[in-house]
SETORZA-306957 format. One record per residue (C-alpha): residue number from 0; y, z, x. Coordinates in nm, 4 decimals, decimal comma, padded with zeros to 6 digits. Layout:
% residues N
<NUM <Y Z X>>;
...
% end
This chain:
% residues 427
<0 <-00,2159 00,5732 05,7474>>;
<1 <00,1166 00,4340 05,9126>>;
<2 <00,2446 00,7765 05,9803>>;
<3 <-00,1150 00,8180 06,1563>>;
<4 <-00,1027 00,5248 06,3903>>;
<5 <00,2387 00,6303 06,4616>>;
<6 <00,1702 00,9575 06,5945>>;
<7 <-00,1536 00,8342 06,7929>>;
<8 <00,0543 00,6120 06,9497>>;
<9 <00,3168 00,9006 07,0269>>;
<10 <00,0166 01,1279 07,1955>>;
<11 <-00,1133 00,8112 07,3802>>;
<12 <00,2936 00,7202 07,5436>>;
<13 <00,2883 01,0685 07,5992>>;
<14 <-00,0963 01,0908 07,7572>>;
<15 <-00,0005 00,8203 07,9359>>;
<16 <00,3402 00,9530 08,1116>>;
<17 <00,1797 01,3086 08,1657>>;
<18 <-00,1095 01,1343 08,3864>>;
<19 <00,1341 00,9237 08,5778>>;
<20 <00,3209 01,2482 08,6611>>;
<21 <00,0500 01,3874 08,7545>>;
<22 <-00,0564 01,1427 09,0115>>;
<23 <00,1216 01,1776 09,3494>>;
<24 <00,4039 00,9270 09,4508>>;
<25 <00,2313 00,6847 09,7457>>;
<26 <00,2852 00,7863 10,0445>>;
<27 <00,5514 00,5696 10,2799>>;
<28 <00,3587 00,3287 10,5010>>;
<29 <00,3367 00,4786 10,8844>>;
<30 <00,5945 00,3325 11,0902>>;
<31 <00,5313 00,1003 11,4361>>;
<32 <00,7571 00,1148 11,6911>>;
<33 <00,8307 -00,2645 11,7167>>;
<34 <01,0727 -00,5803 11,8073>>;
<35 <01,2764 -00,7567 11,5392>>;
<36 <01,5171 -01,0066 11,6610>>;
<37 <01,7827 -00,9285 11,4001>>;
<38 <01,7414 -00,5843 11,4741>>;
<39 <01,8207 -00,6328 11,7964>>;
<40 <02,0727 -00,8535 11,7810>>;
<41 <02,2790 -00,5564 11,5892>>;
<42 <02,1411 -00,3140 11,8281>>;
<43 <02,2937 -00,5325 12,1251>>;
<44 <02,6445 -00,5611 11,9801>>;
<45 <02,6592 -00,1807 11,8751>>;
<46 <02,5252 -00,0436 12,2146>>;
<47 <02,7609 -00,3138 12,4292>>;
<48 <02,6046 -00,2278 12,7354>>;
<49 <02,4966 -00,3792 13,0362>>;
<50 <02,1259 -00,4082 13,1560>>;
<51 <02,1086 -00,1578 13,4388>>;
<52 <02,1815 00,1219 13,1464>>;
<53 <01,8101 00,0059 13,0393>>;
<54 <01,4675 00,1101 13,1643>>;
<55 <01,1083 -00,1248 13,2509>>;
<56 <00,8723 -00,0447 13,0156>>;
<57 <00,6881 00,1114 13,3224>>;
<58 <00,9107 00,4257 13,2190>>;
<59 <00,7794 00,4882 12,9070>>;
<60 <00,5857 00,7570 12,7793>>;
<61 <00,2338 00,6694 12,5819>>;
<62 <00,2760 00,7091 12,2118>>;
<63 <00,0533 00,7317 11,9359>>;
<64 <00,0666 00,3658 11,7258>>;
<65 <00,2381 00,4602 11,3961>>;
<66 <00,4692 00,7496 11,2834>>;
<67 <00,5443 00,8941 10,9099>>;
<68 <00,9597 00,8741 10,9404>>;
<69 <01,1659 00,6798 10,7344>>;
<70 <01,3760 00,6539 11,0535>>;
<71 <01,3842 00,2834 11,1998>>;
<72 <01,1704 00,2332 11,4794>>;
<73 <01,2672 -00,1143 11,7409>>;
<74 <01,1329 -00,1956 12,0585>>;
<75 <01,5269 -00,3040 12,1710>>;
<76 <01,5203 -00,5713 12,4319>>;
<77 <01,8293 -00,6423 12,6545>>;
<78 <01,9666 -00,9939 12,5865>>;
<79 <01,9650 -01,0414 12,9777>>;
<80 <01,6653 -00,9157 12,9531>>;
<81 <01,4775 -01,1851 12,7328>>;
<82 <01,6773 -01,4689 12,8942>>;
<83 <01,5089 -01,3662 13,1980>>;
<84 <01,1556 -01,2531 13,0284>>;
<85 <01,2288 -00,9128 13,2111>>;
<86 <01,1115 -00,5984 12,9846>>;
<87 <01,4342 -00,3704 13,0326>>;
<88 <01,4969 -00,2448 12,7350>>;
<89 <01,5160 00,1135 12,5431>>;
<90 <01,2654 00,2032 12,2385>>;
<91 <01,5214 00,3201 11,9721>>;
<92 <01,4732 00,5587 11,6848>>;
<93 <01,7501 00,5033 11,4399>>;
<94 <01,8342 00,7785 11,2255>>;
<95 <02,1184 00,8969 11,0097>>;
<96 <02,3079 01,2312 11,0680>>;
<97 <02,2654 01,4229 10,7886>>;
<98 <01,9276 01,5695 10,7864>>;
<99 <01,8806 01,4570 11,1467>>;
<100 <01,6872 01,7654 11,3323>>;
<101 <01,4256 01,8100 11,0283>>;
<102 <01,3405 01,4279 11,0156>>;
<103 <01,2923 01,4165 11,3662>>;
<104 <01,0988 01,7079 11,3898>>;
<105 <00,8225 01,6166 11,0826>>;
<106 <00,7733 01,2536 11,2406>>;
<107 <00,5639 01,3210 11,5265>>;
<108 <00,8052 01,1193 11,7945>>;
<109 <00,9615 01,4581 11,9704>>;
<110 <00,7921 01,7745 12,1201>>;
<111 <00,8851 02,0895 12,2171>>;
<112 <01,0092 02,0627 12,6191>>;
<113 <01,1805 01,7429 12,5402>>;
<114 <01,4625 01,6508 12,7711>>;
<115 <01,8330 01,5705 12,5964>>;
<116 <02,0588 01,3365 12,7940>>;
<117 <02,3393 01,2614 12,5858>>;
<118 <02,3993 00,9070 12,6534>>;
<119 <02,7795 00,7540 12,6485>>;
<120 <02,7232 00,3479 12,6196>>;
<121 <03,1418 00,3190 12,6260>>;
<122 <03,0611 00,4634 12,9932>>;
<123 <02,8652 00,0804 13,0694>>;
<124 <03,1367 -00,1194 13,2807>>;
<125 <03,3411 00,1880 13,3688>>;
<126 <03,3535 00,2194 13,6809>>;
<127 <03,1230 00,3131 13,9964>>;
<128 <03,0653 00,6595 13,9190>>;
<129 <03,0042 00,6280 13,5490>>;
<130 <02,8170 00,2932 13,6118>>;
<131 <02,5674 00,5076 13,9125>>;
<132 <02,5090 00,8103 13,5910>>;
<133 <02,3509 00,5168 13,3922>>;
<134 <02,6280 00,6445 13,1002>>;
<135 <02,4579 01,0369 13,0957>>;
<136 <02,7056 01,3295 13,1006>>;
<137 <02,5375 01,6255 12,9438>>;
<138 <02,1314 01,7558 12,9456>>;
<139 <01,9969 01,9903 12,6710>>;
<140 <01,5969 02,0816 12,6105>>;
<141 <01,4575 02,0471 12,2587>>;
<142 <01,1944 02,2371 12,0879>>;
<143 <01,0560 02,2599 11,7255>>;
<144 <01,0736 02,5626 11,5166>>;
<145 <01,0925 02,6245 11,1576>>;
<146 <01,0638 02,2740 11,1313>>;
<147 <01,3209 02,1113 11,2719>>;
<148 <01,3931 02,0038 11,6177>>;
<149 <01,5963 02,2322 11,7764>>;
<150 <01,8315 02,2623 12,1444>>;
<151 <01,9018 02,5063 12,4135>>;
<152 <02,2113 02,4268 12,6153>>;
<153 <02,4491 02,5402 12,8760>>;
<154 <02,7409 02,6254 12,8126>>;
<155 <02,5679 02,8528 12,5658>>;
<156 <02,8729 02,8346 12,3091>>;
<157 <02,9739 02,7281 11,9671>>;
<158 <03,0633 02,3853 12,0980>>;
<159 <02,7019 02,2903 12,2016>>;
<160 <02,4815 02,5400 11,9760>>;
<161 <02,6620 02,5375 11,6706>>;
<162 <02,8127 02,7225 11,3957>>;
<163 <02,6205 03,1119 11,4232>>;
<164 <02,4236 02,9326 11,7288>>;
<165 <02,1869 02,7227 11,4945>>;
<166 <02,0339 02,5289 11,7780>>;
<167 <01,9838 02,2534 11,5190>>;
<168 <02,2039 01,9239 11,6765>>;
<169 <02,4915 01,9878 11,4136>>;
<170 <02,7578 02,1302 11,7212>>;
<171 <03,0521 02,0249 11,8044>>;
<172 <02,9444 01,8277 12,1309>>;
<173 <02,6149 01,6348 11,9247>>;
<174 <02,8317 01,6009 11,6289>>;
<175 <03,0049 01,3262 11,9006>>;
<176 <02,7097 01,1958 12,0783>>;
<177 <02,6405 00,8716 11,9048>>;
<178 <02,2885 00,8245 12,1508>>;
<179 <02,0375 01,0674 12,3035>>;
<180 <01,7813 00,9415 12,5340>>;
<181 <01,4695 01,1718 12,5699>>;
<182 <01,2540 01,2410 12,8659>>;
<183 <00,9524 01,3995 12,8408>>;
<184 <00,7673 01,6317 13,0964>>;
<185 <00,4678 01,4956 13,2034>>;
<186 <00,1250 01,7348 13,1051>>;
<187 <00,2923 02,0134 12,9228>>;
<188 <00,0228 02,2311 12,7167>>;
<189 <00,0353 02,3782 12,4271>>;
<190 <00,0559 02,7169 12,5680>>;
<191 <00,3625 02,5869 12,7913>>;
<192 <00,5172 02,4282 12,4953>>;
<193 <00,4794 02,7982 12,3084>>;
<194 <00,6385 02,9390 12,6168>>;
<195 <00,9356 02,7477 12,6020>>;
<196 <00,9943 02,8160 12,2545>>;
<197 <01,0005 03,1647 12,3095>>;
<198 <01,2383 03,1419 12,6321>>;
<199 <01,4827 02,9245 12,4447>>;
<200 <01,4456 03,1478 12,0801>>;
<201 <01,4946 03,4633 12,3260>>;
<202 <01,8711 03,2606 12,4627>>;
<203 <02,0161 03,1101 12,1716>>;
<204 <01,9666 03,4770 11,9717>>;
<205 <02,1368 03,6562 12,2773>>;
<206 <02,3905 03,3462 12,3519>>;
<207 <02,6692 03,5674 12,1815>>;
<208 <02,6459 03,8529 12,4546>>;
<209 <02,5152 03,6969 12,7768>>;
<210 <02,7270 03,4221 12,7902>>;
<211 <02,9682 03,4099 12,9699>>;
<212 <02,9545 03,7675 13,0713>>;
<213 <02,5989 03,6972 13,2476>>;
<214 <02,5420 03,3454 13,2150>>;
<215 <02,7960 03,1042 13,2767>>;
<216 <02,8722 02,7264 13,3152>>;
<217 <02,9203 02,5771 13,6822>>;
<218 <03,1081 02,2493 13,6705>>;
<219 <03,1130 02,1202 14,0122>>;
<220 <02,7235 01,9443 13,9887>>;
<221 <02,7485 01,9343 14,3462>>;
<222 <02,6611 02,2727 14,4295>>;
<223 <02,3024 02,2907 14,2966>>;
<224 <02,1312 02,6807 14,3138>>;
<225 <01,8464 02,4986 14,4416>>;
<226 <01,7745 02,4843 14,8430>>;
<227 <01,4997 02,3411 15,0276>>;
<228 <01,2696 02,6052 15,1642>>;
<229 <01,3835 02,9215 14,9830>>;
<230 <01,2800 03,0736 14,6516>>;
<231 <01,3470 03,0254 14,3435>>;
<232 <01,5567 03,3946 14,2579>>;
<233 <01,8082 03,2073 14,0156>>;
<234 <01,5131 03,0878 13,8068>>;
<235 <01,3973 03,4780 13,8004>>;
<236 <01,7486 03,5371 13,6960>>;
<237 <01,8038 03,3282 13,3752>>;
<238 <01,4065 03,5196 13,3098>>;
<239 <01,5705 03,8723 13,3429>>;
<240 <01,8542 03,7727 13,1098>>;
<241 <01,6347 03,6415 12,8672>>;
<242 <01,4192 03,9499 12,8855>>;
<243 <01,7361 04,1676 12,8415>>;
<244 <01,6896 04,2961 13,1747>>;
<245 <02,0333 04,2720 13,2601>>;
<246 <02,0187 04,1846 13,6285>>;
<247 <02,3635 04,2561 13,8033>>;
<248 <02,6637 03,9631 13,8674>>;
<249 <02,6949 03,6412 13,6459>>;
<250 <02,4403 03,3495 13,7192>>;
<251 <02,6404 02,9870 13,6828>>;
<252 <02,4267 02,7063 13,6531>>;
<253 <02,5636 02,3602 13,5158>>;
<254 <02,3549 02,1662 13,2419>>;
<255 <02,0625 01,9726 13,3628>>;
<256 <02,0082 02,2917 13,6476>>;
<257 <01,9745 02,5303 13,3261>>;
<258 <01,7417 02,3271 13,1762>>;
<259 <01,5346 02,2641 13,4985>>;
<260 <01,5479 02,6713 13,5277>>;
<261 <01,3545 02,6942 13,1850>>;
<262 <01,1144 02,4554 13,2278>>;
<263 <01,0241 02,6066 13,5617>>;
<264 <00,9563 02,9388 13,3144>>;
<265 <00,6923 02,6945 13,1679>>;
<266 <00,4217 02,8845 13,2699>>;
<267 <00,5776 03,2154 13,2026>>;
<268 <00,4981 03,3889 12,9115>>;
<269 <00,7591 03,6212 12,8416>>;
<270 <00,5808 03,9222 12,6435>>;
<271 <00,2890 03,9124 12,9013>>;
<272 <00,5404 03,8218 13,2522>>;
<273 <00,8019 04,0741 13,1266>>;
<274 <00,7212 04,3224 13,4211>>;
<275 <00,6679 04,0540 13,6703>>;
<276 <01,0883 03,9757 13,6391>>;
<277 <01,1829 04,2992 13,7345>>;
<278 <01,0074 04,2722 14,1098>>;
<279 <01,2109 04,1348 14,4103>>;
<280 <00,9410 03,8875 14,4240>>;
<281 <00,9869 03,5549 14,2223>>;
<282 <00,6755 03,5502 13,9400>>;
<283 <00,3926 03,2929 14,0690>>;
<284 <00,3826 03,1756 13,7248>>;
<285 <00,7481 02,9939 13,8112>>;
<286 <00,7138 02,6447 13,9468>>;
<287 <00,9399 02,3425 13,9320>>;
<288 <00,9037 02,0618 13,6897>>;
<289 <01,0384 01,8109 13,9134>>;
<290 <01,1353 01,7803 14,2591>>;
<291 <01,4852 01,7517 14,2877>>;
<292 <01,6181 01,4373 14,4475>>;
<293 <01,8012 01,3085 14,7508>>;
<294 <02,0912 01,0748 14,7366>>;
<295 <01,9621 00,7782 14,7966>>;
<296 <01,5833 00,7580 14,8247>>;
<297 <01,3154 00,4727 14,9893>>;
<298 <01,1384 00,3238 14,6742>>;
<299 <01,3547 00,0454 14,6742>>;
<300 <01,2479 -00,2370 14,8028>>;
<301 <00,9068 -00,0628 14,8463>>;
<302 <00,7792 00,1449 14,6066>>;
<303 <00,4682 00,3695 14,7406>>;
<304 <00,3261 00,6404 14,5865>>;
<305 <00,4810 00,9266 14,7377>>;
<306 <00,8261 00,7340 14,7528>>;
<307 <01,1452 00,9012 14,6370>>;
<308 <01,3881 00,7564 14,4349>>;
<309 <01,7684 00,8692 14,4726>>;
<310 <02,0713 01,0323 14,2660>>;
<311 <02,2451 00,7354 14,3190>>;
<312 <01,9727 00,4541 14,2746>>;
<313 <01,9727 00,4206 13,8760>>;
<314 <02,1365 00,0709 13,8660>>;
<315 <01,9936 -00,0162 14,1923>>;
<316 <01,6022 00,0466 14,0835>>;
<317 <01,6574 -00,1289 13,7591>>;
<318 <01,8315 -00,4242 13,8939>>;
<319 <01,5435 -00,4520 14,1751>>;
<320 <01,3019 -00,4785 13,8893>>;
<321 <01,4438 -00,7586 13,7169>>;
<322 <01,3090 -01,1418 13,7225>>;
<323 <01,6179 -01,2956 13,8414>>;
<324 <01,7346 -01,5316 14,1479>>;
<325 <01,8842 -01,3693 14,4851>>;
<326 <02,2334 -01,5126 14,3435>>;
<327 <02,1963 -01,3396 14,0082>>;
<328 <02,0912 -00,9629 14,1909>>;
<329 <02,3520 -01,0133 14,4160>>;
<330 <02,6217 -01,0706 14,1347>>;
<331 <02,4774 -00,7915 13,9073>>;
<332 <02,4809 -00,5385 14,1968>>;
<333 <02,8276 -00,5733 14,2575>>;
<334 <02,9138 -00,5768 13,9218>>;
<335 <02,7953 -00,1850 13,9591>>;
<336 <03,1080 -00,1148 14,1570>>;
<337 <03,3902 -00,3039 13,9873>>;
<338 <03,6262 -00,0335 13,8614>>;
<339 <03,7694 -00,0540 13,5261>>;
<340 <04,0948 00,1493 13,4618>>;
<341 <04,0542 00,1424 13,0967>>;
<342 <03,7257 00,2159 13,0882>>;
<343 <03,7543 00,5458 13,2762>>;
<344 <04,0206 00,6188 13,0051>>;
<345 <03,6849 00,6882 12,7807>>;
<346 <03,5411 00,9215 12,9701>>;
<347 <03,6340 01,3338 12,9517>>;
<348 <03,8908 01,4584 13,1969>>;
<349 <03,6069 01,6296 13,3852>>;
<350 <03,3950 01,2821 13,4448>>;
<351 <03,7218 01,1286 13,4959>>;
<352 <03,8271 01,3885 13,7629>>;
<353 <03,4793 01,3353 13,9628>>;
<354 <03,4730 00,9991 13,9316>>;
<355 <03,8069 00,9926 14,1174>>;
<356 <03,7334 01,2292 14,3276>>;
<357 <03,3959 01,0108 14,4611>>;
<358 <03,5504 00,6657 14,4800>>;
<359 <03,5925 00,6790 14,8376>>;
<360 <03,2069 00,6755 14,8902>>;
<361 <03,0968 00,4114 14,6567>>;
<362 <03,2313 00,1337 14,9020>>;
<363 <02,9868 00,2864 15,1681>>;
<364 <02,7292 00,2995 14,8615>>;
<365 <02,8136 -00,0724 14,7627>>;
<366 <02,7137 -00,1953 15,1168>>;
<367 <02,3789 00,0405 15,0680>>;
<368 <02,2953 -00,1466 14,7530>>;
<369 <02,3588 -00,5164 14,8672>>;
<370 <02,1652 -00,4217 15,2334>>;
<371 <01,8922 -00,2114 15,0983>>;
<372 <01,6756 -00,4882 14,9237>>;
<373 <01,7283 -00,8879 15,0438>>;
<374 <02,0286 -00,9066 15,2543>>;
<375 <01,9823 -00,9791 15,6384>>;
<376 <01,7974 -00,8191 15,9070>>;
<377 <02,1560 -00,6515 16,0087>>;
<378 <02,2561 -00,5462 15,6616>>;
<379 <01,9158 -00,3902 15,5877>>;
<380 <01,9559 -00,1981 15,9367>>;
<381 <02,2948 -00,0625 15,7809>>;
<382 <02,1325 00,0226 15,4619>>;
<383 <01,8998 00,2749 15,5929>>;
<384 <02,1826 00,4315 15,8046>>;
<385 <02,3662 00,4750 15,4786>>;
<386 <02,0922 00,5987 15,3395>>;
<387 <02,0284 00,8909 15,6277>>;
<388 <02,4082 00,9392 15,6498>>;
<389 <02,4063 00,9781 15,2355>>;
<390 <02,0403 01,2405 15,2747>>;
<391 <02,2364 01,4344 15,5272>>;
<392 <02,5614 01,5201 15,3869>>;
<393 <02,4412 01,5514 14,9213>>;
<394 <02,2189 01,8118 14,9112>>;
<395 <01,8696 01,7745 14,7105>>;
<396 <01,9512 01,8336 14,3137>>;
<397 <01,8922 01,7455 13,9362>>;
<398 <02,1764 01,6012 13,8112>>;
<399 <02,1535 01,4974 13,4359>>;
<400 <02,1091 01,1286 13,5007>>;
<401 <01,8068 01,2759 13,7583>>;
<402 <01,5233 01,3273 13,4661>>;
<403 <01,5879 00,9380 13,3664>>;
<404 <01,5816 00,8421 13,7314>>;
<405 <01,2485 01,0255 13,7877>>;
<406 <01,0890 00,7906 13,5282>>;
<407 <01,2101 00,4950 13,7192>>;
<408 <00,9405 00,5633 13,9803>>;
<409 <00,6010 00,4002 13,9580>>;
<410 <00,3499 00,5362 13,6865>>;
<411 <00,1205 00,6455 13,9794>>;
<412 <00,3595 00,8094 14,2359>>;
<413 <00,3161 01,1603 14,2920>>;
<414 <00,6607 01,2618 14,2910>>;
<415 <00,7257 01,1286 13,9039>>;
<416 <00,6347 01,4118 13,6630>>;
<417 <00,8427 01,2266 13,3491>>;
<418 <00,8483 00,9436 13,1228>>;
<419 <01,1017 00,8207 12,8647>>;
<420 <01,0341 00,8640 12,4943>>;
<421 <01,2884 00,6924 12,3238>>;
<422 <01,6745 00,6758 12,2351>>;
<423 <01,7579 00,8068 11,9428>>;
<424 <02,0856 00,6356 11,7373>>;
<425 <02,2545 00,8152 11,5026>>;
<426 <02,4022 00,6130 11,2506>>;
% end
């Protein structure tokens, strides 16, 4: 009888573990995007940077409510930002490395077309020119395949795609980007989004013998391909060499102008547009995703909606939009142009050679600022000769700080085709 109960109660310990195996772990609770002050407390001493490297909430792109990550999700507010009840602030997705371009993928935050600005918050304080570039110095495009999130860069080597061109944010160059803001392109279909996958699978899996023998990187980001009024041939270029068409002589494009190219494919597909390349005309099916800017543009102090903003009114726009006393803008805008000798020290030698190189304007640019928006009836008058002076001589272009200055413009303006999805922070 004992040895009875003894086993019944063996078959019931073990009836009892085989159903709990058998019944599915609980699924993690869905994840809000949301403010915690101790989060952002932590978030404010790790970033260390100052308010005009923010963005209004007027920038950012509608998401659904909840998210299945086991990332950290924080509405971050800028300390200056709450003393002042201003909104400037950057909606974070904290994340570790390891792992990184699967999670990201699976949670439902990114989509394919996604705009990478890798985002240097040691740049905050800098300088002029690294304070006017809101802290961005590189531009990638993101898409999702085989489940993880995946990029497309220029200079399409090792040092940006990886290790046998992965494409998965393990290279070199993200390997050292601590923060990654992420624009999105207003509208994009699904068809447009499959389009883009194919155009960037079709240039990472030919990056080993087009670049740099047919693609190549331009570093002077003055000298945009783009001109006012005449076709868009180097967009039909980067097609053929994707296509394998091998058009003749070497098409240089820097960054955030490769990344424009492919999204102005958008509408391309390439199986069914392959034949369309090869003409001397440009394919109607290529269009541009955003207009590119002019130095300094006229939605500050009045924002319409078919103003322009500028390449150089980051700082400017986001200052403009902050609750604070004539005094206060006055003191933060010149705060834009104090240069910092160390701080320059922690940018790349290339930043650090154009930032020398464009000091002389940014004294002319510091009188636009302090004129444009509440000084007096004279230095307002200056300010828009600054601003024609500025149109006339920087030619129209999409630098990589240019997607985040797009969102900057009112929700309804015509000329604003993105929004900003988040930062992500990789622990």
């Amino acid at each position: 009888m004992w040895k009875s109960k003894k086993l019944s109660g063996s078959l019931a310990t073990l009836s009892a573990l085989a159903l709990a195996l058998s019944v599915p772990p609980a699924l993690a609770a869905p994840k809000e995007f949301s403010f915690s002050e101790k989060a952002n407390d932590r978030l404010a001493k790790k970033l260390n940077i100052p308010i005009f490297f923010t963005v209004p909430t007027s920038t950012w792109a509608e998401l659904p409510k909840s998210f299945d990550t086991t990332d950290v999700l924080v509405d971050f507010k800028h300390p200056d930002a709450i003393k002042t009840n201003s909104d400037a602030g950057l909606r974070i997705v904290s994340t570790p490395r390891s792992g990184m371009a699967a999670r990201l993928a699976k949670s439902g935050i990114f989509q394919t077309g996604d705009i990478l600005l890798s985002f240097r918050s040691e740049w905050g304080g800098a300088g002029a020119y690294p304070n006017v570039q809101m802290g961005i110095s590189h531009t990638g495009l993101a898409y999702i395949k085989d489940g993880k999130l995946r990029n497309i860069d220029n200079p399409m080597n090792e040092e940006y795609l990886g290790k046998g061109m992965s494409a998965d944010l393990t290279s070199a160059h993200y390997k050292d980007v601590k923060y990654i803001h992420v624009i999105r392109p207003r509208g994009l279909t699904d068809a447009e989004r499959t389009n883009i996958v194919a155009w960037a699978t079709r240039l990472n899996s030919s990056a080993g013998r087009v670049y740099p023998s047919q693609i190549k990187f331009n570093d002077d980001y003055n000298a945009p391909k783009f001109k006012p009024g005449h076709s868009l041939s180097f967009v039909q270029r980067l097609g053929q060499i994707a296509l394998g068409q091998n058009p003749p002589g070497v098409l240089d494009v820097y960054c955030s102008e490769f990344v424009w190219s492919l999204l102005a494919m958008r509408d391309c597909d390439p199986d069914k547009t392959a034949e369309d390349f090869k003409g001397t005309r440009v394919p109607s099916c290529v269009k541009p995703p955003m207009t590119p800017l002019v130095a300094t543009g006229n939605s500050v102090p009045n924002a319409g909606r078919s103003s322009r903003i500028g390449l150089a009114d980051g700082p400017l726009t986001v200052i403009d939009e902050l609750k604070i006393s004539a005094d206060d803008r006055k003191a933060l805008l010149e705060k834009v142009f104090v240069e910092n000798p160390a701080g320059l020290k922690k940018m790349s030698e290339g930043h650090r050679k154009v930032a020398q190189e464009m000091q002389p304007r940014f004294a002319t640019l510091k009188d636009y600022y302090l004129g444009v928006s509440g000084g007096t009836a004279m230095q307002r008058l200056r300010a828009r000769l600054i601003r024609s002076t500025f149109n006339v001589a920087v030619p129209e272009n999409y630098s990589p700080t240019s997607y985040l200055l797009n969102t900057l413009l009112p929700k309804d303006n015509a000329n604003r085709t993105m929004d900003y999805v988040a930062t992500i922070v990789i622990e």
